[in-house]
Every structure is written in C-alpha cells, then in structure tokens.
N, C-alpha and C positions, 0 to 999 in steps of 0.2 A: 210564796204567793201563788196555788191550786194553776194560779195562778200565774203569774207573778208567784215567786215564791211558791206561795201556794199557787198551792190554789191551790200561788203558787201554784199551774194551769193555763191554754194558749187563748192568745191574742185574733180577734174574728170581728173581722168588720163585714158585718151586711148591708146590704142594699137592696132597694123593692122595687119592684117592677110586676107586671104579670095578670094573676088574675081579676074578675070583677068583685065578687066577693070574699068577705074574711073567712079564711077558712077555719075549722077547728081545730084547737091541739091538743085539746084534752087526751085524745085518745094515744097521742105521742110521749104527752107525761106520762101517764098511767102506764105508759110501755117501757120509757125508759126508768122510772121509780121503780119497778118488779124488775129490770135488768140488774140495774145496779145493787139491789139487794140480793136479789139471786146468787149472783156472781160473787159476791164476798161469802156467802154460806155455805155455798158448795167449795171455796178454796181451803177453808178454812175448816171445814170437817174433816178432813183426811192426815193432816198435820198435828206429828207432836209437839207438846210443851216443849219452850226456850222463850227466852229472852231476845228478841231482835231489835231492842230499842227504838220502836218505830220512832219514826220524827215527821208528823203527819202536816202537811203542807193545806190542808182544808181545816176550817172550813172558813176560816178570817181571810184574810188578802194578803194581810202581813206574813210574814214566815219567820220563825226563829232564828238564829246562826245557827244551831246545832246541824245533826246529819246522824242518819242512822248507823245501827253497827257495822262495820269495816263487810264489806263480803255478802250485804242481803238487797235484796231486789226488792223495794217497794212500790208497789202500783195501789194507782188510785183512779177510780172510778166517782165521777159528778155528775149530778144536771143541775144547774144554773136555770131558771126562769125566772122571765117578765113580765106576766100576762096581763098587760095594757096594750092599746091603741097607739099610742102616744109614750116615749120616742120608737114603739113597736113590741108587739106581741113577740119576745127573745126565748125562743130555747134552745139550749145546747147539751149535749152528752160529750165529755171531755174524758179522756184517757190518758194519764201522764205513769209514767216510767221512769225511776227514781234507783240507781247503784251507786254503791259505797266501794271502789276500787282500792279506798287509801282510808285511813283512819279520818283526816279529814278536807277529804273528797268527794265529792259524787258528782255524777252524770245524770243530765236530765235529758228525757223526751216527751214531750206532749203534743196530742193530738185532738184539734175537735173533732170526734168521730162522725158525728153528727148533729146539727143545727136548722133553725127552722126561725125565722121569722115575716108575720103581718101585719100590714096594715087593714085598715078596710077594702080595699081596692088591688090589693099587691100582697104576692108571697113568691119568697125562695125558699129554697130547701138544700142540702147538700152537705158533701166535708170540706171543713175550713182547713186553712195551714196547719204547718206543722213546725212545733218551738221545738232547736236544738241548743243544750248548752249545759251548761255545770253550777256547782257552787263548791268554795274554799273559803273551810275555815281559818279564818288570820289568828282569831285570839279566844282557845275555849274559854265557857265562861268558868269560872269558880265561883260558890252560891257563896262562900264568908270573904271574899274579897269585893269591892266596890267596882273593879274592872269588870264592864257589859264584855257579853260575847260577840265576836265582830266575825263578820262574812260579807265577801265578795261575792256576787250572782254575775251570772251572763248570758244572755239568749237571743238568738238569732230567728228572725221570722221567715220561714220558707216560702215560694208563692206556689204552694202543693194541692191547692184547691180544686174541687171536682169543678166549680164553675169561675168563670173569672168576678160576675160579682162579689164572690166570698174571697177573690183574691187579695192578699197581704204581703209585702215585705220589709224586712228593719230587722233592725235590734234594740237593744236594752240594756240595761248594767245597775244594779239593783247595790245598794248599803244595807245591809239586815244587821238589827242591834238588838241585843234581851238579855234582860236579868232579872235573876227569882228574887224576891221580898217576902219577908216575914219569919216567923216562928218558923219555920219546915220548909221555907221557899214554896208556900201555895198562890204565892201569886207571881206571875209571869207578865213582866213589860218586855212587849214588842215594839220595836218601831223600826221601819222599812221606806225609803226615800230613792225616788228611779230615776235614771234619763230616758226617754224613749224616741226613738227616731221608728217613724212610720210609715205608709201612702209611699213607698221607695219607688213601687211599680206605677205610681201615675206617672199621664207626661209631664206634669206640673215637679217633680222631684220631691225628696223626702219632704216628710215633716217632721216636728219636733215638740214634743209633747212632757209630762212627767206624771207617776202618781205617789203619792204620801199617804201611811198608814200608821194608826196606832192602835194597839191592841192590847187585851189585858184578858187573862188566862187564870182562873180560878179554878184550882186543882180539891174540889170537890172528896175528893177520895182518890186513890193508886192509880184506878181505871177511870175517873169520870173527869170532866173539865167545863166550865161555862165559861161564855168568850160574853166580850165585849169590846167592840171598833169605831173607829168613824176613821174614813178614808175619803178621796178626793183624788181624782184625774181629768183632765183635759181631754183625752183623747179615750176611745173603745179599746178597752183592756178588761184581760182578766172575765172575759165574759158577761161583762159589765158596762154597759153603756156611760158616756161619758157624763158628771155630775159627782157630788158630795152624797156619802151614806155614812147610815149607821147601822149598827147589824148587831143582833145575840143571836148566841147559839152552845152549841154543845158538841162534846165529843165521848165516845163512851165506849171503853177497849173491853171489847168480848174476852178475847184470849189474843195469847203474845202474837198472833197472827193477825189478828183482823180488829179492825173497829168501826164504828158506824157515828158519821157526823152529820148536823144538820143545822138547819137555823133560817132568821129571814133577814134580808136587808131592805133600810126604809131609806127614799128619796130624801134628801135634806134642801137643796138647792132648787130651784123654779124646773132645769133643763130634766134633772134627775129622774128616770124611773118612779113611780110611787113608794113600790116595793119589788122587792123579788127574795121568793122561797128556793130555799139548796136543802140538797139532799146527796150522802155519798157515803163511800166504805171507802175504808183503809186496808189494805190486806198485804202480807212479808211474807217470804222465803228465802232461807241462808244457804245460797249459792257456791259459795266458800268458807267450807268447814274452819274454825277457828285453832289456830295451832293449842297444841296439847302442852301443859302447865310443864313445865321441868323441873325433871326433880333435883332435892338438891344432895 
C-alpha cells in the first residue's frame, strides 16, 4: 500500500489555516510530474539488463504479499492529487524506500517529501512524517495451488514534520492476500485489511481507525498491467483523504529497472474526494550480488 503497502506510501494529515485566498498548484504539479518522471529516466539509463523482480507497491493501495529479489533496493517516487475545495485542494510528492535483506523480507521507509494543501481561504505547505517498518512473507504464493500468498506489514508513524500542522503519530499493521487466476495467472486478486492507530500526538490521545482494499491486476502483457480497486478508510491515509474509492489504472515496465505507473481515483462516498489523479515511477538496483550457481 505506495502507501499502505503501497503505495503502499506515508500517512499525512493536513490542516488549514493561513492565507486569504486559494492559492494555485498547478504550477507544483507540473513540477512535481517532470520530477518524478525525470528521475526514473535518468536512473534507469545507466543500468544494465537483470531481472530484479520488482514488486511495485503503486499505483492501487492494495499491495501484494510478494517482495522483490533478495538484495535490491526499490524506490518509488509519487504525486498523489486532489484538486478540489472540498475536503481540500491535496498534493503530495511521496518517496518510499523498499530492501530485500532476506528472500522474504524487506524494510520499508517512506517519506512525504513534500505536500500542499487549500482551501479557499487557507494553505499549508511542507514535509509530512516519515513511515518506518517492514513486510514478511508468512506463505509464498504458488499460482497451481489454491493457497493465497500471505503477508504481514508493520509501520510506525514518526512525528518528523517540518510544521506541527502536518504533524502525525501511530502505527499500523496491515494483512496482505493475492493469488493469480487464469490460463497464465493474468489475473491477480489483492485484498489488504489494516488496523490503524492515529492523532497519537494530540492531547486528546490516539485514535483508531482501519482501511480495506481490493484490487484486481490484469497482466496485459510481461511488462504492462491494468488495475482495478475500490477501497475505503475512516481516517487520512495513504495520501488519501478519508472516504470510499474506486480507482483504474496501469503500470508499464520500461526495463528490468524502472517503470512508470499511473491512474485516477473517483470519490464513491458523500465525504470522499471527487477524484484524484497519480502519477509515479518505479526504479531497482541490486545492491547485493546474488551468489554464483555451483557447480556440480
């Protein structure tokens, strides 16, 4: 969740206060879309062919059990927007940081790098928290047996914010389940179920929250994918204000390094956002050579 999982992706709650008029963002999207696309183009030109099995945590909410190759550092780069009034004119640029220490291990870290939202009357700006934590695999999957692949998640919310507005604390603990269907395993069921403890830093003491995801992954071709979701949270998560979505989108693997996902999510619920457009790359590097075959 980019987010969650993906985003799998950190947790940022804003608050407004501030100027008299709404300011614009355009000029912040259009900076952070050319960042994020930059930035996988230039990683990923310098790099030979391999296999890194990326296991890309965008662009649904849901995330797989799997985990990339043993040894590769996957980073991901997002922007998330909401450009409406109403629950607030939301954009984020998120950077999560993704190692494979153990076949199936990994360590996560994600950061809002930077965020922005308005109302009419009100804007803040700044970095949000920063999510520390991992995911273990309990049970890989196998595509001709009927047992889904199961994983544990766990993330803790720092209160690392440049202003206390954007301040967050808590954790999380996340069920991630999938298994491929069909002729070739081209279709991929996600489903992803959270606890979330929040608001740790108010005086008032935590809260307590959850979000529910299901997702479906249509394996297009080697490199291409079309998603389809609807998901639901109580609380500001995942870069996502709180309410019911549904969301398509895609993902599309340049080379064994890098790929570029995107899509929109549409309001289902009265509270919900209307919509919100994402946009993001995926980009690996095997940090730990993989031991050499023996011979026999």
């Amino acid at each position: 969740m980019l987010t969650i999982g993906g985003y799998h992706r950190a947790v940022l709650k804003l608050y407004s206060s501030g100027s008299k008029a709404r300011p614009s963002t355009g000029r912040y999207s259009s900076v952070c879309a050319t960042a994020v696309c930059a930035a996988g183009l230039l990683f990923c030109k310098v790099l030979p062919a391999q296999d890194l099995n990326l296991n890309p945590t965008r662009p649904t909410i849901a995330d797989s059990a799997g985990v990339q190759a043993k040894g590769v550092l996957q980073v991901e780069v997002g922007q998330d927007s909401y450009p409406e009034l109403v629950p607030g004119d939301e954009q984020t640029l998120a950077l999560s940081l993704f190692y494979t220490p153990l076949d199936r291990l990994r360590l996560d870290f994600n950061l809002s790098a930077f965020a922005s939202e308005a109302t009419p009357t009100e804007e803040y700006k700044g970095v949000g928290t920063i999510q520390i934590g991992g995911k273990v695999v309990l049970w890989q999957e196998d595509y001709h047996k009927a047992m889904p692949g199961i994983a544990l998640q766990y993330e803790a919310t720092l209160p690392t914010a440049s202003r206390q507005e954007l301040q967050d604390k808590g954790q999380q603990i996340i069920l991630l389940l999938n298994h491929h269907y069909g002729k070739n395993g081209d279709i991929d069921v996600i489903v992803n179920g959270s606890l979330v403890q929040y608001n740790c830093a108010d005086a008032d003491g935590c809260r307590y929250g959850g979000q529910q995801a299901l997702a479906l992954s249509y394996h297009v071709s080697k490199g291409d994918r079309l998603y389809a979701e609807f998901f639901g949270q109580n609380n500001t998560a995942s870069n996502t204000p709180a309410g019911t979505y549904a969301f398509g989108g895609f993902y599309h693997k340049v080379n064994d390094h890098l790929g570029i996902d995107g899509g929109v999510r549409f309001g289902l619920s009265d509270h919900s956002a209307s919509f919100g457009p994402t946009l993001g790359v995926v980009f690996g590097k095997r940090l730990r050579a993989e031991p050499a075959p023996q011979s026999k």
